[in-house]
C-alpha positions as CSV (number, residue, x, y, z in Angstrom):
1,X,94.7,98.8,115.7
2,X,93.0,97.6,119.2
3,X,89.9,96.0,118.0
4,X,87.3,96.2,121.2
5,X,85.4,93.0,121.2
6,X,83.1,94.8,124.0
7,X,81.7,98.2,123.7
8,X,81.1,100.7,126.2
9,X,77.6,100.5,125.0
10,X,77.4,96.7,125.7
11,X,78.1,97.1,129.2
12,X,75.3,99.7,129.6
13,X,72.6,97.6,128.1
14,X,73.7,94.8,130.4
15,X,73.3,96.9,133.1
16,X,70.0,98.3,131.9
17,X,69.3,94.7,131.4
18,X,70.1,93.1,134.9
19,X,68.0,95.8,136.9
20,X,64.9,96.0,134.6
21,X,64.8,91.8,135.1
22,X,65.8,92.4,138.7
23,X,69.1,90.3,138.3
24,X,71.3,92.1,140.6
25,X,74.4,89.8,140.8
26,X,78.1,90.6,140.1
27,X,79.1,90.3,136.9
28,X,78.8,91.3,133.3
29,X,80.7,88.5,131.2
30,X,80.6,85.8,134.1
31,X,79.5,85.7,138.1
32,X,81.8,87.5,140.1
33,X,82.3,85.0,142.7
34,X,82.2,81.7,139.9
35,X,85.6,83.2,138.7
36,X,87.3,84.3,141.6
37,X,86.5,80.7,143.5
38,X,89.7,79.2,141.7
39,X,92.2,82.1,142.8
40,X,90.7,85.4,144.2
41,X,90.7,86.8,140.6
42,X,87.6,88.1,138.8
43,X,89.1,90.0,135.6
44,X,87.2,87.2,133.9
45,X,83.7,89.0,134.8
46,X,83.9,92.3,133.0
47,X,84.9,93.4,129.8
48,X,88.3,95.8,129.5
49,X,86.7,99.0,129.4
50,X,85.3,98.3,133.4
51,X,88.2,97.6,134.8
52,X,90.4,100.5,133.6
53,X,90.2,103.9,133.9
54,X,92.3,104.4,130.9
55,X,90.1,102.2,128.3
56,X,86.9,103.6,130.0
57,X,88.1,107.1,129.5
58,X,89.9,106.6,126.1
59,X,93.0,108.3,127.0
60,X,92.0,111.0,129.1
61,X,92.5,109.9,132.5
62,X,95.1,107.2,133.8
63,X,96.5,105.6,137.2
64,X,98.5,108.6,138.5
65,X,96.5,110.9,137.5
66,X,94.6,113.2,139.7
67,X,90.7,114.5,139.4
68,X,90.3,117.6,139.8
69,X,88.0,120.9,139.2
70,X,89.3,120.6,135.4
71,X,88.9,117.8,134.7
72,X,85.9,115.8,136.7
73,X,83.6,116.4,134.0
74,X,84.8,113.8,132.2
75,X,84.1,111.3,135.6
76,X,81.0,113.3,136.6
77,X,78.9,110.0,135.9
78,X,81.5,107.6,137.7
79,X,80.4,109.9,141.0
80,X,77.8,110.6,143.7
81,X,76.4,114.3,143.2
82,X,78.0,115.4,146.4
83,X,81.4,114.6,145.6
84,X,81.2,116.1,142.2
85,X,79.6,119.1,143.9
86,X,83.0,118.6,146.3
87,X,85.4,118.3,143.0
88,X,84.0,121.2,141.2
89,X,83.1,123.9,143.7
90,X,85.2,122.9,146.6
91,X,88.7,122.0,146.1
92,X,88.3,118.6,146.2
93,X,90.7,116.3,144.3
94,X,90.7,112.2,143.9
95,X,93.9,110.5,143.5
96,X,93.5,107.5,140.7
97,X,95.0,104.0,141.2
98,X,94.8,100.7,139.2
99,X,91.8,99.1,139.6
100,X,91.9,95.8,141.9
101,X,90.8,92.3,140.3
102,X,91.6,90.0,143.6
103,X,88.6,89.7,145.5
104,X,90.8,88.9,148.8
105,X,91.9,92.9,148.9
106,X,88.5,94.0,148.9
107,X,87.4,92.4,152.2
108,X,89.2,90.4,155.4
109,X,90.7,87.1,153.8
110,X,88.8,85.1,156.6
111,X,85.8,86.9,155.5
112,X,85.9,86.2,151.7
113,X,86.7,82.4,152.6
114,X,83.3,82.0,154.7
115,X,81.3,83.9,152.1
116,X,82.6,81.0,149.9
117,X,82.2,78.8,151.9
118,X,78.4,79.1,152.8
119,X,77.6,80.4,149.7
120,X,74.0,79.3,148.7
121,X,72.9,78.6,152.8
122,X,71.1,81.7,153.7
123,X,67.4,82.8,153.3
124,X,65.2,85.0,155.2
125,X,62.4,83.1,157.2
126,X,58.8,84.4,157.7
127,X,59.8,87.6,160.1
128,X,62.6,88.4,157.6
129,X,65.3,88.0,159.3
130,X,68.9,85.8,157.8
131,X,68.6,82.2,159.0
132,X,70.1,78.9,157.9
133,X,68.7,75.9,158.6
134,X,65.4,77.1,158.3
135,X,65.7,78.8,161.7
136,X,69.9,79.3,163.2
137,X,71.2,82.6,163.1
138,X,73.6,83.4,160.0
139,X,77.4,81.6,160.5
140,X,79.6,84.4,158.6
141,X,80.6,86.0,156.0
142,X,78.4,87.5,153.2
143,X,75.3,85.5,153.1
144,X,73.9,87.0,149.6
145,X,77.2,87.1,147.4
146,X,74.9,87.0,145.1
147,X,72.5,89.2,145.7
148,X,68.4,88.9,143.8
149,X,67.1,92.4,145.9
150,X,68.0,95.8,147.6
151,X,67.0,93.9,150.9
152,X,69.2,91.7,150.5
153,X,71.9,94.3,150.3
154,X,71.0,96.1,153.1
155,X,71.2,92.5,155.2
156,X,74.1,91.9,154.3
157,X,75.9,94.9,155.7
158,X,73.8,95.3,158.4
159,X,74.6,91.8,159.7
160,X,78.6,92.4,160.1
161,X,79.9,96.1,159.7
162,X,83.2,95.9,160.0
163,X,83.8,92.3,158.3
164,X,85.7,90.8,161.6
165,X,84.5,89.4,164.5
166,X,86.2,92.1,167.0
167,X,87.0,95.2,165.9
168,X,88.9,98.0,168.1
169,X,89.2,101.7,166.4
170,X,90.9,104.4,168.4
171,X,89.6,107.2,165.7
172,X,90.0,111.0,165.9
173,X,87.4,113.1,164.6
174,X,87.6,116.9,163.2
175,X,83.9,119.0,163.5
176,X,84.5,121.8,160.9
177,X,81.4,125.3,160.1
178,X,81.6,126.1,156.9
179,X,84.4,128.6,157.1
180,X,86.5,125.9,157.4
181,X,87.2,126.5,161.2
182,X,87.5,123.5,163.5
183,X,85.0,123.7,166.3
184,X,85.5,120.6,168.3
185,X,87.9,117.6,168.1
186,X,86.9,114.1,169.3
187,X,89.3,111.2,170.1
188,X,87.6,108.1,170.7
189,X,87.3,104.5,170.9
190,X,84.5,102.7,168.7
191,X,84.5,98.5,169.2
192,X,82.6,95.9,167.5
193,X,81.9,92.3,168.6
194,X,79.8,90.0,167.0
195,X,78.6,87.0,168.8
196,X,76.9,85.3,166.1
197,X,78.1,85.0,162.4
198,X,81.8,84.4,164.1
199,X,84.8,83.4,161.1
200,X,87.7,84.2,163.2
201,X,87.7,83.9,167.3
202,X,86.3,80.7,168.9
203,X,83.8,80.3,169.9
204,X,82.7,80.1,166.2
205,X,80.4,80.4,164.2
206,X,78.5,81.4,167.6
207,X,79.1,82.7,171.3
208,X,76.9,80.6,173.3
209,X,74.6,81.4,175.3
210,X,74.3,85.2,173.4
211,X,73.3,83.6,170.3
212,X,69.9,86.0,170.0
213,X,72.1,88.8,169.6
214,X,73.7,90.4,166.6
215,X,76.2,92.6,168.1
216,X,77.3,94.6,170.9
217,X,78.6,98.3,170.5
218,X,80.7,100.8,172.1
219,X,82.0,103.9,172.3
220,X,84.2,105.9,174.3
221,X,85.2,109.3,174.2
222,X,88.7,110.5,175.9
223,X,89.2,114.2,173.9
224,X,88.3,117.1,174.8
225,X,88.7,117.0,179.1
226,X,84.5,118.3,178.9
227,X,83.7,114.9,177.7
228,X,86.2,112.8,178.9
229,X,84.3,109.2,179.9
230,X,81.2,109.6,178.1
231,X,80.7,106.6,176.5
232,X,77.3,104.6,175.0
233,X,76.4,100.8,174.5
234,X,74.4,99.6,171.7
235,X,72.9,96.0,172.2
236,X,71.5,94.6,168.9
237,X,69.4,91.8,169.1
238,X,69.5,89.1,166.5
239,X,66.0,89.6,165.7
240,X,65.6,92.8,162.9
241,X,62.3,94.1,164.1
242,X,63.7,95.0,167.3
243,X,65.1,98.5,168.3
244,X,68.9,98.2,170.1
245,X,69.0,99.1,173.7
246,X,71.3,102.2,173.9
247,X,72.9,102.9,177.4
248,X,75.0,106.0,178.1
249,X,77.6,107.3,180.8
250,X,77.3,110.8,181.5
251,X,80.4,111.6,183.8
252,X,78.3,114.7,185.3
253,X,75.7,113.1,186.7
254,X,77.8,109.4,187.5
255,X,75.5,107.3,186.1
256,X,74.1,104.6,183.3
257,X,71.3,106.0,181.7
258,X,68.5,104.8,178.6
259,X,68.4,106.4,175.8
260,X,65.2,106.3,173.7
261,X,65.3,104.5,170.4
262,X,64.7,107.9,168.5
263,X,68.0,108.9,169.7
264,X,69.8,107.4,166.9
265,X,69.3,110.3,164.7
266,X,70.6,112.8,166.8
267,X,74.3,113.8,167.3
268,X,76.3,112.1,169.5
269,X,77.9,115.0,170.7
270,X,77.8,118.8,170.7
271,X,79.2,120.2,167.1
272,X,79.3,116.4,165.1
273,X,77.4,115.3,162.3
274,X,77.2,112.1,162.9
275,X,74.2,110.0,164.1
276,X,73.8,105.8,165.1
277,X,71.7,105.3,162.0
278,X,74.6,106.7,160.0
279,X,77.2,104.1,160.8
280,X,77.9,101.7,157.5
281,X,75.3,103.4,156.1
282,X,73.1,100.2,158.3
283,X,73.1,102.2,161.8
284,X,70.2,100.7,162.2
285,X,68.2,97.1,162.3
286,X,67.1,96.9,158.2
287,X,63.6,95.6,159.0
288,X,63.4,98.8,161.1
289,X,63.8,100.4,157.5
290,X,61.8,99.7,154.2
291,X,60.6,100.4,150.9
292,X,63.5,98.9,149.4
293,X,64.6,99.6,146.2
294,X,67.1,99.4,143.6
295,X,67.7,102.9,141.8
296,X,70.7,101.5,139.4
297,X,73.6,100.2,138.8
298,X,77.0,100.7,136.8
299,X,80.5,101.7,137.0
300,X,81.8,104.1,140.1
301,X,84.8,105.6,141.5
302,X,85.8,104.8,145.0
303,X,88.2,104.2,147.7
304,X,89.3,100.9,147.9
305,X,92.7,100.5,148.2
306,X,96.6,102.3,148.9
307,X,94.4,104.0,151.4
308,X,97.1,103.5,154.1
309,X,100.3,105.2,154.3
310,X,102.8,103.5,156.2
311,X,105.3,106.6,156.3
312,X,103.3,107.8,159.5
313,X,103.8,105.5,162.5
314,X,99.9,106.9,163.8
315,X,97.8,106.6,160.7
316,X,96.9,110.4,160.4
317,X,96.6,111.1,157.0
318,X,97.1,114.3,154.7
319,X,94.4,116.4,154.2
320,X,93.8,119.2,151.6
321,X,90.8,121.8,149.9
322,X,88.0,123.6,151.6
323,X,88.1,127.5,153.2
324,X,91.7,126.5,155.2
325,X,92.8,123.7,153.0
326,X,91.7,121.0,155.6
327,X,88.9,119.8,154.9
328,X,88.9,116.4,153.0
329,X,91.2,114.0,153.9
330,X,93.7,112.8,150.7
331,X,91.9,109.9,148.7
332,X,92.9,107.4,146.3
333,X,90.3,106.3,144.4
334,X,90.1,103.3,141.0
335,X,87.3,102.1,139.1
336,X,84.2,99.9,140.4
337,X,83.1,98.0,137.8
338,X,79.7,97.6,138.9
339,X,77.8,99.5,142.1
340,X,73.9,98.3,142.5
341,X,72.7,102.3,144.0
342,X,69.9,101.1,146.6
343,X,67.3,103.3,148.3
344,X,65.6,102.7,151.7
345,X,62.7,104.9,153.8
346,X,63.0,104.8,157.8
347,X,59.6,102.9,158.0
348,X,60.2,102.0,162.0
349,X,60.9,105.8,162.9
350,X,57.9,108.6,162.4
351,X,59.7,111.3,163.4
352,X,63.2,110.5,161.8
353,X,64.4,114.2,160.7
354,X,65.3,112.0,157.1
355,X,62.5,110.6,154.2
356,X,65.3,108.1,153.0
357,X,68.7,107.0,151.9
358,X,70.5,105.9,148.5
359,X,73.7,103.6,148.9
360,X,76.0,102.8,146.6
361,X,77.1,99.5,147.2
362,X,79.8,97.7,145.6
363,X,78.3,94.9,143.7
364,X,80.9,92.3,144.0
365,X,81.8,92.1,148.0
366,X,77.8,94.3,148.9
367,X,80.6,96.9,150.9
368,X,78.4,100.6,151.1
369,X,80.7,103.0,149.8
370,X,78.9,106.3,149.3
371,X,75.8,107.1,151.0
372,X,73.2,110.4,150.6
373,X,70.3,111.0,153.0
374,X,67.4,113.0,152.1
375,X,65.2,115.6,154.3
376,X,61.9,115.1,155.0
377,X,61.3,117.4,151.6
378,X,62.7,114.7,149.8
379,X,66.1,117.6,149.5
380,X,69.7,116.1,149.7
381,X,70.7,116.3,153.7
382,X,73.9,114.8,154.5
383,X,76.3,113.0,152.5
384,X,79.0,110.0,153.5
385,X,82.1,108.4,151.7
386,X,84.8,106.6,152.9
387,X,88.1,104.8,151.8
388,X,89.3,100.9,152.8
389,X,92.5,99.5,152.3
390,X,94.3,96.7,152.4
391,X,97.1,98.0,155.2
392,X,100.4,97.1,153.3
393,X,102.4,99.7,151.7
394,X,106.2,100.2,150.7
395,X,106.8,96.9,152.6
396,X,105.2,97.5,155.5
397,X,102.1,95.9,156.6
398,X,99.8,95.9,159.8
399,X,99.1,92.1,160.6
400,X,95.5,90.3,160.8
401,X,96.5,86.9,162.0
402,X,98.1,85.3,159.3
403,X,96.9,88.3,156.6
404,X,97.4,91.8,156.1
405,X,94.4,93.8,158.2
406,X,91.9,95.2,156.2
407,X,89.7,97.8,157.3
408,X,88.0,101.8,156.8
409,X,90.9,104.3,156.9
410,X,89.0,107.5,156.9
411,X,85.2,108.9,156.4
412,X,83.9,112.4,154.9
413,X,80.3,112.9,156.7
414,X,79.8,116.2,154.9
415,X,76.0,118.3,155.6
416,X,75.3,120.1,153.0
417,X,72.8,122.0,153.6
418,X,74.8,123.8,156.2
419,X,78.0,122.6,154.6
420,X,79.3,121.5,157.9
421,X,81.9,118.5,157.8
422,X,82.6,115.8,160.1
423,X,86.2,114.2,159.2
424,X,86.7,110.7,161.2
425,X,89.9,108.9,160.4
426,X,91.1,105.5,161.8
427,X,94.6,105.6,163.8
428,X,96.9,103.9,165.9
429,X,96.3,105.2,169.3
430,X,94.5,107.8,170.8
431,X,94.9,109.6,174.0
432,X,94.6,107.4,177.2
433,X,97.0,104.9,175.8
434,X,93.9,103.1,173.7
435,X,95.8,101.5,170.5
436,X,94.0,99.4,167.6
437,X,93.3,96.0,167.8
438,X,91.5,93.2,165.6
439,X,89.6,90.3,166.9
440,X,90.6,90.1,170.8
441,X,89.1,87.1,172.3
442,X,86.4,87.2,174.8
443,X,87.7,89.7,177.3
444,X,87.0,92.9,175.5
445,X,82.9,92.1,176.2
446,X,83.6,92.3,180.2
447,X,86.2,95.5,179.4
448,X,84.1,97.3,177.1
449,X,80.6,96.0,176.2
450,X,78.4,96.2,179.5
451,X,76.9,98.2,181.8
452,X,79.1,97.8,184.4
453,X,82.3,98.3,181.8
454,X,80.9,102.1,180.6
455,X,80.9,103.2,184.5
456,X,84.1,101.8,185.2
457,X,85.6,103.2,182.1
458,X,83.8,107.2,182.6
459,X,85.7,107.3,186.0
């Protein structure tokens, strides 16, 4: 006879605990990142029943199995409304896996290291923005590990999205109506570079010279011919209060343009349901948001690893369910042991066509894993979720410097109030010849992150 020395019921009133005191860190037995310091392990933090689907589900459901319409009542509160909604109605299934207990396949390696290692340096100074020192810009990795408010979550993702320095994602994307039917198919190229908060590429921690920025952003589209070369250039400033410049290269009319700030919740183009605010669920400077809040928090199911099969040389992924049986990609999911859920109002945007968002963020590395907007009648509007991985499988592995890369493999950007879907999936290379990269050196700012790079690129 298995005598449980921690009831199911124990770990609820700790949760129930920690958010009516406002004590939001990882943890239920010990701190998260207290246990994994010795060796990337946190088992020690949470009782059985958290980290195994088996235990939490008494029998019913195991790694292997596979959630389903019959059976995803009996996960229906390890899951976001719109996924269940997905499961049930849909054709949605969820591959399970064996929940991970090393920290260092949850997030870059470099990444965990520097959250370690500045652990206990950041604050936010009078304006509200991350500073150390009492006035330098943040030096890297997660600077609330441990975090005491929603706002504090929202920084933390908002300050690095990716988790590496540089990041370089040729990603295809499928626009499908509710029939199933795929209107439009994007291939593009979406990079990354931080110049402040840097763990991997020297100059580190900072780019001098660019140190009032937070990040520059690009994207270029090479699929379909129509919108061959149209590309767009967010600069972030460091500075949270401030909107990002967003630039744009039309190739009909030749030219750089401005967009206005308000353009971040609208499409980027024709038939996608995907807007700048969107991205990482932090599309947007977080003191441009507000109202923060914390919702609740407990066990989840989400995509965290064996996201990434090595069996196809280009990274495409399997897809399955839906009108045509293509329309969410194949996802193996394991058990979260503790998500904080989060809510936040766009304060900085009057006419913002959404009244707020609620993130699901993984408690122990602050990654966003599910996110729901809201209309302006407070109805649901849009829903995101996406899988990470580790990319090592069946003894292949895609290198990171000395570790295996770890990134997104695939994101579900699903309206559903029109029950339109927008399927985005990390691979390889896309047409033109662009092909993945992570953390190029200083180069890829004059190739790819100015002005002068989006009308050389759109011709």
């Amino acid at each position: 006879m298995h005598i449980r020395k921690y009831t199911p019921d124990y770990s609820r009133r700790k949760f129930i605990e920690k958010t009516a005191k406002s004590v939001l860190g990882a943890g239920v037995l010990s701190p998260v990142w207290s246990s994994a310091a010795e060796n990337g392990d946190f088992s020690a933090s949470y009782p059985e029943e958290l980290l195994s689907i088996e235990e939490y589900t008494r029998g019913r459901l195991k790694p292997g199995d596979t959630i389903d319409a019959n059976n995803v009542d009996t996960v229906q509160d390890l899951l976001d409304p719109v996924r269940f909604m997905q499961i049930k109605q849909q054709g949605r299934k969820l591959e399970l896996v064996k929940a991970t207990t090393d920290i260092t396949k949850l997030s870059p390696v470099e990444y965990v290291e520097a959250t370690m290692r500045h652990k206990g340096m950041a604050s936010f100074n009078a304006d509200g923005n991350v500073v150390v020192n009492g006035d330098q810009p943040w030096v890297g990795g997660n600077p609330f590990p441990e975090p005491t408010t929603a706002m504090e979550l929202f920084a933390a993702v908002t300050l690095t999205w990716g988790r590496h320095d540089v990041s370089f994602y040729p990603v295809k994307t499928f626009e499908q109506n509710s029939d199933g039917h795929i209107g439009y198919k994007y291939e593009l190229v979406w990079c990354e570079f931080a110049p402040t908060g840097r763990i991997s590429v020297e100059p580190m921690p900072y780019w001098p010279g660019h140190e009032d920025k937070l990040r520059y952003q690009s994207v270029l589209f090479t699929v379909p011919q129509d919108y061959k070369g149209t590309s767009f250039l967010n600069i972030w400033d460091y500075d949270q209060r401030k909107f990002p410049k967003l630039y744009g290269y039309l190739p009909q009319f030749k030219r750089v343009r401005k967009f206005p700030t308000s353009q971040r919740f609208e499409p980027l183009l024709p038939g996608s349901n995907l807007y700048f605010s969107d991205v990482w669920a932090a599309g947007d400077p977080y003191l441009t948001w507000g109202n923060f809040k914390v919702i609740a928090r407990g066990p989840f199911l989400a995509g965290l690893t064996e996201n990434w099969d090595s069996s196809d040389p280009n990274w495409e992924g399997k897809t399955h369910g839906g009108p045509k049986g293509d329309t969410f990609w194949d996802t193996k999911v394991e058990l979260v042991p503790e998500v904080i859920i989060c809510e936040a109002e766009p304060t900085g945007y009057p006419r913002a066509p959404i009244s707020k968002k609620r993130v699901w963020f993984d408690a122990r590395t602050s990654l966003p894993l599910c996110m729901v907007t809201y209309d302006r009648k407070g109805e649901m509007f849009k829903s995101f979720d996406g899988a990470f991985s580790v990319y090592e499988n069946k003894g292949e592995k895609i290198m990171d410097g000395a570790n295996p890369y770890w990134s997104w493999t695939h994101v579900h950007a699903h309206n559903v109030q029109s029950n339109h879907m927008t399927r985005l999936k990390q691979v390889a290379e896309i047409a033109g010849g662009w092909k993945w990269s992570v953390n190029q050196d200083l180069r890829i700012y004059d190739e790819f992150l100015t002005k002068a790079a989006l009308r050389r690129l759109g011709t």
